[in-house]
C-alpha positions in Angstrom: 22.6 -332.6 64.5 19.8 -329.6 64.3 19.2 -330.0 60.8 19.1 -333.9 61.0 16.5 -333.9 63.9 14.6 -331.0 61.4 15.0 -333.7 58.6 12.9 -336.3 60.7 10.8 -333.9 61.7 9.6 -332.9 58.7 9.5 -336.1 57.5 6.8 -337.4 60.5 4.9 -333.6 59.7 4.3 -334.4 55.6 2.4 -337.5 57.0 5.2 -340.6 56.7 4.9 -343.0 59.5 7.5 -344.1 61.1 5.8 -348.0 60.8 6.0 -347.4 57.0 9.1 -346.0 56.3 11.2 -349.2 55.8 8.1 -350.5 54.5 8.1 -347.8 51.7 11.8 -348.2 50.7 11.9 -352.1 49.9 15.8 -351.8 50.7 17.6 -354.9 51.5 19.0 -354.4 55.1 22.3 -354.7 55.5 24.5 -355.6 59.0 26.6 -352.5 60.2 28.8 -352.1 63.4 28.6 -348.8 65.4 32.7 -347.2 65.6 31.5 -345.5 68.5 28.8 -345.1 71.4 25.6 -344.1 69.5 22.9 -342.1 70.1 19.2 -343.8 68.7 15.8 -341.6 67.9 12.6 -343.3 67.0 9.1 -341.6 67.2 7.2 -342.1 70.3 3.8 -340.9 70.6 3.6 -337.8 68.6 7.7 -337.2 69.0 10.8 -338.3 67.4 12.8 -338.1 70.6 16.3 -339.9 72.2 15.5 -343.0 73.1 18.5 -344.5 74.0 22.3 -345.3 72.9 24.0 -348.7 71.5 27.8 -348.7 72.5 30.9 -349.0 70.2 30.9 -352.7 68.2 27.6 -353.2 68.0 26.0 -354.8 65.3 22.9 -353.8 63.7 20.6 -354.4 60.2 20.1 -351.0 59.3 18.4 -349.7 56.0 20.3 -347.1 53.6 18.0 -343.3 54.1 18.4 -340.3 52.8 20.3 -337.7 54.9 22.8 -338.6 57.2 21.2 -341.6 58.6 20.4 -345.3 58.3 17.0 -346.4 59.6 16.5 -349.8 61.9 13.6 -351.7 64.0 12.8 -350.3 66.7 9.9 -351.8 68.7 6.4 -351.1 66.6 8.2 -348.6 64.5 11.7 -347.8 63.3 14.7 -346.2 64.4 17.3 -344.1 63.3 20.8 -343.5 63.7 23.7 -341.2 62.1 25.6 -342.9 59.8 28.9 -341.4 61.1 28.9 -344.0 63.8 28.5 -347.0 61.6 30.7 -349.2 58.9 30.4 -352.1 57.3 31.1 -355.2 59.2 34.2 -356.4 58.9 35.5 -359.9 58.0 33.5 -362.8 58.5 31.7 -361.0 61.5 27.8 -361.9 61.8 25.0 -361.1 64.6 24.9 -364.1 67.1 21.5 -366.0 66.7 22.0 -368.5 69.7 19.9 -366.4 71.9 16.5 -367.4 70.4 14.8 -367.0 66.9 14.7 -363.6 65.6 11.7 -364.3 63.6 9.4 -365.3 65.9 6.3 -362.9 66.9 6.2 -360.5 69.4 4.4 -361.0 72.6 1.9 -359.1 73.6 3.9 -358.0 76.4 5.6 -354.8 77.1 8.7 -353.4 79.1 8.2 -349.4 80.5 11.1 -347.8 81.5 11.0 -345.2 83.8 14.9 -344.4 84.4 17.9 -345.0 81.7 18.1 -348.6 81.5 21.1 -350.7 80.6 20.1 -353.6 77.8 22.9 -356.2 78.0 24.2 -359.0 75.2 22.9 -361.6 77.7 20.7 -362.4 80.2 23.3 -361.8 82.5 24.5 -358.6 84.3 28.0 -359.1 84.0 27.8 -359.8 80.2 28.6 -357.1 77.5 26.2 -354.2 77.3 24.6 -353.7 74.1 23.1 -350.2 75.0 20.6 -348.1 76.9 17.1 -347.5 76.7 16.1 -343.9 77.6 13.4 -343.2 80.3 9.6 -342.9 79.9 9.5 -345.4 76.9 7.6 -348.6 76.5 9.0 -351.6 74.6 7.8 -354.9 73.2 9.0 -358.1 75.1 10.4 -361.2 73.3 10.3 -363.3 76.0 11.6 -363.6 79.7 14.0 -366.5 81.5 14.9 -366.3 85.1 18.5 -367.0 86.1 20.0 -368.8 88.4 19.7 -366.3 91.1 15.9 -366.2 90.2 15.7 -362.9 88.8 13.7 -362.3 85.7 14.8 -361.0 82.3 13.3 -359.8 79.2 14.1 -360.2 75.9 13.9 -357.9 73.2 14.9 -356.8 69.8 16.6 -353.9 68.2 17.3 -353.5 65.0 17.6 -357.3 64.1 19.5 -358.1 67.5 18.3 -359.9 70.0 19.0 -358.3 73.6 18.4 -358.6 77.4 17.0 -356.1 80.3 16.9 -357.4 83.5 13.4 -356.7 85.6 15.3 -355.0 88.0 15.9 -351.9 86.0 12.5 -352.4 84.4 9.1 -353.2 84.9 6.4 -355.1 83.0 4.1 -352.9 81.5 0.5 -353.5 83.1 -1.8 -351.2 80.8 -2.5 -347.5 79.7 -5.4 -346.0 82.1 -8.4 -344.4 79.7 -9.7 -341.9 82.3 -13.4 -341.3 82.5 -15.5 -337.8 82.8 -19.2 -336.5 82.0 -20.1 -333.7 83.7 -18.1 -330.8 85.6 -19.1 -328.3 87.8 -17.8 -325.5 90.2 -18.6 -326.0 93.5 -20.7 -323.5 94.4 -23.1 -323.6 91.2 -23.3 -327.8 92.1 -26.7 -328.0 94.1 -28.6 -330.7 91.9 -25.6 -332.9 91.1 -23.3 -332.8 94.0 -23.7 -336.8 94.9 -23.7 -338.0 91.2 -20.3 -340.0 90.9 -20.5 -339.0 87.4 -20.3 -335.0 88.3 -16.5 -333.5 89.1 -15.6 -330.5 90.5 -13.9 -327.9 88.2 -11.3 -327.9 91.3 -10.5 -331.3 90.9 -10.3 -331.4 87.7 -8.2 -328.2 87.1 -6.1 -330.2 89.8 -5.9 -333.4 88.5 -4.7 -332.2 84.7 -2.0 -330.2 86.7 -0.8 -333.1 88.1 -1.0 -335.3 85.2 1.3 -332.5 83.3 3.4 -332.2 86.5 4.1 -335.5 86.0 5.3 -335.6 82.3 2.2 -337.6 81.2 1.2 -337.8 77.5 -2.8 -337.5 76.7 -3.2 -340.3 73.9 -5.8 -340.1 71.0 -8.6 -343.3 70.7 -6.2 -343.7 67.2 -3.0 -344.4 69.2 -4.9 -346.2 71.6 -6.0 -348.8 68.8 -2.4 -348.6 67.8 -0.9 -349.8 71.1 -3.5 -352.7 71.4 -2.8 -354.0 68.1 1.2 -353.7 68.8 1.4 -351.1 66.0 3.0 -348.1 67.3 5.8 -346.8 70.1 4.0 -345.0 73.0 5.9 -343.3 76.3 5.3 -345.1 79.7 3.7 -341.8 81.1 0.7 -342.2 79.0 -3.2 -341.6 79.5 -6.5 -341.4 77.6 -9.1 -338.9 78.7 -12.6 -339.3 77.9 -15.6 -337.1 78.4 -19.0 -339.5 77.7 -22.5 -338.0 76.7 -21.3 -334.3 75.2 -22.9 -332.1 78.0 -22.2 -328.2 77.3 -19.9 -328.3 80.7 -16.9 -329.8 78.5 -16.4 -326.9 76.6 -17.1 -324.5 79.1 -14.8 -325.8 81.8 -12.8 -328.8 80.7 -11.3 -327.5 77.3 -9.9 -324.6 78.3 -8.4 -326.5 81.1 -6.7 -329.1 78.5 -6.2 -326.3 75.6 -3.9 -324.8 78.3 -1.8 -327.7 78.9 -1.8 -329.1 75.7 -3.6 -332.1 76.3 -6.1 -333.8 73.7 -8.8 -335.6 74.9 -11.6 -337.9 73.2 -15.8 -336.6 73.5 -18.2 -339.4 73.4 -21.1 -338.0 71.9 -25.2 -338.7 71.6 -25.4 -337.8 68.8 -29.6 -337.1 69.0 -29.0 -334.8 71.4 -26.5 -331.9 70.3 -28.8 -328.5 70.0 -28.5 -326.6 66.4 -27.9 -323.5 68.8 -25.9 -322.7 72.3 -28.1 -322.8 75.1 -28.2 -320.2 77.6 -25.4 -321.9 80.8 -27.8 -323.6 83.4 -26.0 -325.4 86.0 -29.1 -326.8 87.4 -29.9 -328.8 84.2 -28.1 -331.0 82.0 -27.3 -329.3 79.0 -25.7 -330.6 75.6 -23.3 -328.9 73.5 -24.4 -327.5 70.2 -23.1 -327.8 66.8 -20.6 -324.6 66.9 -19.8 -325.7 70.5 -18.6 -329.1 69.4 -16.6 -327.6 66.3 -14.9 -325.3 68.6 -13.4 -328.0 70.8 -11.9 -329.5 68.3 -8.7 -328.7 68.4 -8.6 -330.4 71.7 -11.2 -332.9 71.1 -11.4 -335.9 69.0 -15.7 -336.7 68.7 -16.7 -340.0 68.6 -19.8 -341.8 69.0 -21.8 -342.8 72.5 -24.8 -343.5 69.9 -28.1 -341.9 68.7 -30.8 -342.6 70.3 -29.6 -345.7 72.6 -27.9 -343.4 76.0 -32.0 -344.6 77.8 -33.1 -347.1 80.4 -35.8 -348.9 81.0 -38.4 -348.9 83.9 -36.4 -351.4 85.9 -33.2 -348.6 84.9 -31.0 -351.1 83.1 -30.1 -349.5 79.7 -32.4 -349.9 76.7 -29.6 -351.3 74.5 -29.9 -354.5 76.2 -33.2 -355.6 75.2 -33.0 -354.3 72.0 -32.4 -356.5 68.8 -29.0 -356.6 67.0 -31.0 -355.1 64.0 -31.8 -352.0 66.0 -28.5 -351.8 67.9 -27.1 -351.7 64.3 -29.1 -349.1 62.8 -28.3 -346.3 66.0 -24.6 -347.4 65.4 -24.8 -346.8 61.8 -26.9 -343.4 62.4 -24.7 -342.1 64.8 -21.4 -342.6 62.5 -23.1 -340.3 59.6 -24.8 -338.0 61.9 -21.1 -337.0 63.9 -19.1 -337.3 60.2 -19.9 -333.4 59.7 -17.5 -332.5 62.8 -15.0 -336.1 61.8 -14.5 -338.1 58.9 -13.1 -340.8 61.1 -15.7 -341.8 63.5 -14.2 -345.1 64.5 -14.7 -345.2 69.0 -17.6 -345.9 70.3 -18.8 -345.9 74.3 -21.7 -348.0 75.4 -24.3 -346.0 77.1 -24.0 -346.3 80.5 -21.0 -349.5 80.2 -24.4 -351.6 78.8 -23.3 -354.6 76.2 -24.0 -357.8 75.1 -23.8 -359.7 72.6 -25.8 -358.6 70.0 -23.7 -354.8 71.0 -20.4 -356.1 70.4 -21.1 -357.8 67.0 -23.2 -354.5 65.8 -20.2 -352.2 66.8 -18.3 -354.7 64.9 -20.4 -354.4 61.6 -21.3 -350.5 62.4 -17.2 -349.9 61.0 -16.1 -349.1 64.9 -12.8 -350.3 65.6 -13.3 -350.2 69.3 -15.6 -350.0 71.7 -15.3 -348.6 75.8 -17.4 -350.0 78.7 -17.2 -349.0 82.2 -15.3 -351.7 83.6 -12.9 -350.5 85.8 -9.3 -351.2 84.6 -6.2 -350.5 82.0 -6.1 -351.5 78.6 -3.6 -353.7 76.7 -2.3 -355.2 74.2 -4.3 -358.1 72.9 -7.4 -356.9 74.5 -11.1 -357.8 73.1 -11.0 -353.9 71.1 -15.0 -353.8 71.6 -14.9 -354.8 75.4 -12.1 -351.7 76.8 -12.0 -351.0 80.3 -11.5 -347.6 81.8 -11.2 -345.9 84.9 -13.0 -343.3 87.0 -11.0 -340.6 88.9 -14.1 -338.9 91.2 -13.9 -335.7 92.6 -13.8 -336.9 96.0 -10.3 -339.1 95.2 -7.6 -337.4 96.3 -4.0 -336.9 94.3 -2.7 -339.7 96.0 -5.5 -342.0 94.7 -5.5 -340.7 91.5 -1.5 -341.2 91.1 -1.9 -345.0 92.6 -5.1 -346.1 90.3 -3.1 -344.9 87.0 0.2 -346.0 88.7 2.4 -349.0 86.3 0.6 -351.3 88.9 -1.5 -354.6 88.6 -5.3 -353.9 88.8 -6.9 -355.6 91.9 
């Protein structure tokens, strides 16, 4: 088992996608029953992890691979299972398609499981189970029925076989929080900016990223962000985004050593105008921007992406400049930002409207600047199907307390 798992992970570290392996292969798949109760991997996130089990007589369109296993659909991305527990399928045996139309699209709807969850043949608890889906995944929805007793089901596919988890044992998936920082301080060096909602303790920070690993949460990259909203890729249920807007010298100081310890990535909106050629002397009283070697030192932590050029101003009556200037303008700070942040990222794709300002003339230039999506400051989660240049995100303040915190990024509906 060892070297298999090595096998797939050295196929997901030379760069192959799990979205593109069956892709790549052009292999006719062919229907195989499982001999025994067997285990299923897929990549999740970053992982190729356990994510479940199908029991003994199963059927399932798998695709020849090399090694010792067969690869199927799984969700956004594809599956894998050892071909010791599969053989052909005998006699005139075939997958059962009166339970809906295999080929139809995917919702934009996901499942999150947060415990092993049974997946049954039918919408029906007493019915034959088809297998288990592990813990702390999330998992595209078909469909959902209620029965006769009123309670809800949801439909799904793996590999090629339709299947049924009842909403009891799982819930609906209501978004992936992007968490949202700027500036962070310790609390005795915080005398200018101690009743700026934008400012956050080094405490409560320190303590919130502690609880977010306590937790089992995975950070997410702006990249698998995109990925999830465009029902592309496999993502845990314990998920988050962090963001840091505006680039201020406090992130490396205080915040990336803080995530660089627990292995967390997190994404820097930066103006671009204002990163110094040199590190500035630490100043708590001011607001200070990182420099060019600061920047390309938190890298390995943080992705940099664009909170545009010369745009993060406001006007006399302080509404931001961005909305009174013409999509021809908006379009050339876009563009210049992109060039001016590709020397620390090739790939400068996010983009975060100074302070949460848009309109329409924004959201087509971000469009035509090459940005895939675009963050405001509207407070919510982010799903599936969502407008990719109108993202909402959420603000954890220093004042909130862990209980807040765990009930704002909670698997709960957004009031």
């Amino acid at each position: 088992m060892l070297t298999r798992l090595l096998f797939l992970l050295l196929l997901f570290v030379s760069g192959i996608s799990s979205a593109s392996l069956l892709s790549q292969q052009r292999l006719p798949a062919q229907y195989m029953q499982t001999t025994e109760d067997a285990a299923i991997w897929a990549q999740v996130g970053n992982d190729v992890v356990n994510v479940g089990n199908v029991r003994a007589g199963q059927i399932l369109a798998v695709v020849p691979a090399a090694a010792d296993y067969y690869e199927f659909r799984f969700g956004f991305g594809t599956g894998f299972i050892d071909k010791e527990h599969l053989e052909p399928v005998q006699g005139k045996m075939r997958v059962e398609d009166g339970l809906g139309d295999l080929n139809k699209p995917l919702s934009n709807q996901n499942l999150v499981t947060w415990k092993d969850t049974p997946v049954y043949n039918a919408a029906d608890n007493s019915s034959a189970p088809f297998g288990t889906l592990s813990a702390n995944l999330r998992y595209p929805i078909l469909s959902k029925l209620k029965d006769r007793l009123n309670q809800t089901w949801f439909q799904i596919r793996i590999g090629n076989r339709l299947a049924w988890v009842s909403s009891l044992d799982a819930q609906e998936d209501n978004g992936i929080p992007i968490l949202t920082y700027h500036h962070i301080l310790r609390d005795e060096e915080n005398t200018r900016f101690r009743h700026t909602s934008t400012t956050t303790s080094l405490r409560a920070f320190s303590n919130q990223m502690a609880w977010l690993r306590d937790q089992g949460y995975t950070t997410l990259t702006m990249y698998q962000i995109e990925g999830y909203i465009r029902n592309k890729i496999n993502l845990p249920a314990r998920a988050v985004a962090i963001t840091f807007d505006d680039g201020l010298k406090s992130v490396s100081r205080y915040a990336y050593p803080i995530l660089k310890e627990y292995g967390f990535n997190a994404t820097a909106f930066i103006i671009s105008s204002r990163i110094k050629r040199q590190p500035q002397k630490w100043a708590p009283k001011s607001l200070q921007f990182m420099s060019v070697s600061e920047l390309k030192g938190i890298q390995d932590v943080f992705d940099i992406q664009s909170h545009t050029h010369f745009l993060h101003r406001v006007d006399d009556n302080k509404h931001p400049i961005l909305l009174s200037r013409s999509y021809h303008v908006i379009l050339f700070d876009f563009q210049r930002s992109r060039r001016d942040l590709a020397q620390f990222n090739p790939h400068v794709l996010y983009l975060s409207y100074p302070f949460g300002g848009y309109n329409d003339n924004a959201v087509k230039a971000a469009n035509d600047a090459g940005f895939h999506l675009a963050v405001t400051t509207v407070k919510g989660k982010v799903k599936p199907g969502d407008n990719p240049f109108l993202l909402k995100r959420l603000y954890i303040l220093r004042t909130d307390s862990l209980e807040t915190m765990s009930r704002l990024i909670s698997n709960q509906p957004q009031g």
